[in-house]
N, C-alpha and C positions, 0 to 999 in steps of 0.2 A: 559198590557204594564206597567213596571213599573215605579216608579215615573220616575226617572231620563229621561227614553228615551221620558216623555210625556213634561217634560222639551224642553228637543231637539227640537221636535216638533213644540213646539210652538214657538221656538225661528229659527226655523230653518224656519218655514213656515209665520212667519213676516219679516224675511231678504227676504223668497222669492218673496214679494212684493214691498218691495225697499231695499236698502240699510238705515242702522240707526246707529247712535254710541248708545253705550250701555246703558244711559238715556233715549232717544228715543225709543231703543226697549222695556224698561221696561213701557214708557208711553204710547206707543202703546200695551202692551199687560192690561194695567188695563184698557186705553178708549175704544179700538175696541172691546179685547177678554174678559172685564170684567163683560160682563153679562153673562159669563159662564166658564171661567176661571181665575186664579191667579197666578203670579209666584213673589217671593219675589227677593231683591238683592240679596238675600246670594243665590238665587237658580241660577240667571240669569249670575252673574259674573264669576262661575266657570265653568258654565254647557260652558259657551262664548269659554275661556280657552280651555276646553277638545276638541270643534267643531275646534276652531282656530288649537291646535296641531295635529289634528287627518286630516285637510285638509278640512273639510265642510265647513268653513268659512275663512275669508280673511281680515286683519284687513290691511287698508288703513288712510292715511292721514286726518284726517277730517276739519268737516268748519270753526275749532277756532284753533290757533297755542296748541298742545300740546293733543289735541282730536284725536281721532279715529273712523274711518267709518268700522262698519262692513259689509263684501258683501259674498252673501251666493256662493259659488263657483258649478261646475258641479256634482262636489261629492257631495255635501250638498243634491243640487237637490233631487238627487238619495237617499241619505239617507233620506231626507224626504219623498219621494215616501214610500221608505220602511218600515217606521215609521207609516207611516198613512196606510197603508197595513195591519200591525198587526191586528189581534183579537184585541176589545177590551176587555180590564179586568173590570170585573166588581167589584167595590170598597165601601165596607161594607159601609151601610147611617149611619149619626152621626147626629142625629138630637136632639138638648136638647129641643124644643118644644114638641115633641113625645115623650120623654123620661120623660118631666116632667106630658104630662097629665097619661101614662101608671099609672105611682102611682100618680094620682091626687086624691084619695082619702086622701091624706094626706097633699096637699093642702088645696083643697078643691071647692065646686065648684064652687062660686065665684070668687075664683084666680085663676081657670082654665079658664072659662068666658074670664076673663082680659086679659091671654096671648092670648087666641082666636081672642081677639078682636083687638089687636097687631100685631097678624099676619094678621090679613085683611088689616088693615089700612097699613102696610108696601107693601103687595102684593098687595096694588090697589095702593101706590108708584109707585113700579118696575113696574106695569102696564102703566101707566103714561108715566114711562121714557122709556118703550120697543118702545113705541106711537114713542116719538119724537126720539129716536134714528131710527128707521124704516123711518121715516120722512128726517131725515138728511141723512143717506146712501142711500137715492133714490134722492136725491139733489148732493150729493156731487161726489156719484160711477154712478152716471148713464152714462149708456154706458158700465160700465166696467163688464168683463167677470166675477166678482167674485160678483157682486153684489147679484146675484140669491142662492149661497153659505151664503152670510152675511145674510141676509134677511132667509135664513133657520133657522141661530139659534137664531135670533130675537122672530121670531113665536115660537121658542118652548121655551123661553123664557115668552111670551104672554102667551101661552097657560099653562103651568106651575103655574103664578100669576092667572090666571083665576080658574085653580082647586082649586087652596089654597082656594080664596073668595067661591069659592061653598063648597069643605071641610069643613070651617068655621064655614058654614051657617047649615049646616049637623051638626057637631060636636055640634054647640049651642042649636040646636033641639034636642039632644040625652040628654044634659045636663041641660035641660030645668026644669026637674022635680026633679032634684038632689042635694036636702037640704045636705052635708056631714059635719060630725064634729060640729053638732048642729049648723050652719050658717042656716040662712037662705036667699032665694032669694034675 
């Protein structure tokens, strides 16, 4: 799927939970979808544009004089059916943590250590926050038919920060014996 239609998607599959003017939908896409997705302004404003001209969306009156409410219309529906239909593409990893220990011999091992140890402490963060986001969408969605959906990608979220903290712990073990570039331990 490329960028653009995974745009749509996600813009098209947060109107089809309520309607939002286009601040909203962006703030709904970094709190709800931002433990696994991003869409920037520059992505959200035009991609809005192309859905409003094309009929998948319906831009309406909104709740401040000179606002706008966007409302995903029957079409959108169906385009987002379609969207989410797709194969997904699978999209080359870009990792600078990976990339820096690959040639960490010219770090070194000590400052490989360091970042390791960086990325625990971040990934027992995001662990933390998976806790109480899981916590609040079982408070605030209970009842609702999506909840079982949101709490999906919570977990693999969870489980994700929980590789990394073992990764880590792997990774430091492997690194354990390796003086490099006359440093030592």
């Amino acid at each position: 799927m490329a960028r653009r239609s995974q745009t749509e998607t996600a813009i098209l599959g947060a109107l089809s939970m309520q309607p939002m003017t286009a601040y909203a939908l962006r703030e709904a896409i970094r709190d709800v979808l931002g433990h696994f997705w991003s869409e920037s302004f520059g992505q959200i404003y035009p991609t809005l544009g192309v859905l409003e001209r094309q009929g998948h969306v319906e831009r309406r009156e909104g709740p401040r004089a000179g606002s706008s409410t966007f409302v995903i219309t029957d079409s959108g529906a169906t385009r987002l059916y379609e969207l989410l239909s797709e194969p997904i593409t699978a999209v080359p990893p870009r990792d600078g943590l990976l990339l820096r220990l690959f040639f960490g011999r010219t770090l070194g091992a000590r400052k490989c250590r360091e970042l390791l140890l960086e990325a625990k402490a971040d990934a027992g963060r995001r662990l933390a926050e998976y806790d109480g986001l899981a916590r609040t969408l079982s408070v605030e969605e209970k009842g609702s038919a999506d909840l079982p959906y949101m709490l999906t990608t919570v977990s693999a979220g969870r489980h994700g920060a929980e590789a990394v903290i073992a990764w880590v712990d792997e990774a430091l073990a492997l690194l354990e014996d390796t003086p490099a570039n006359g440093e030592s331990r």
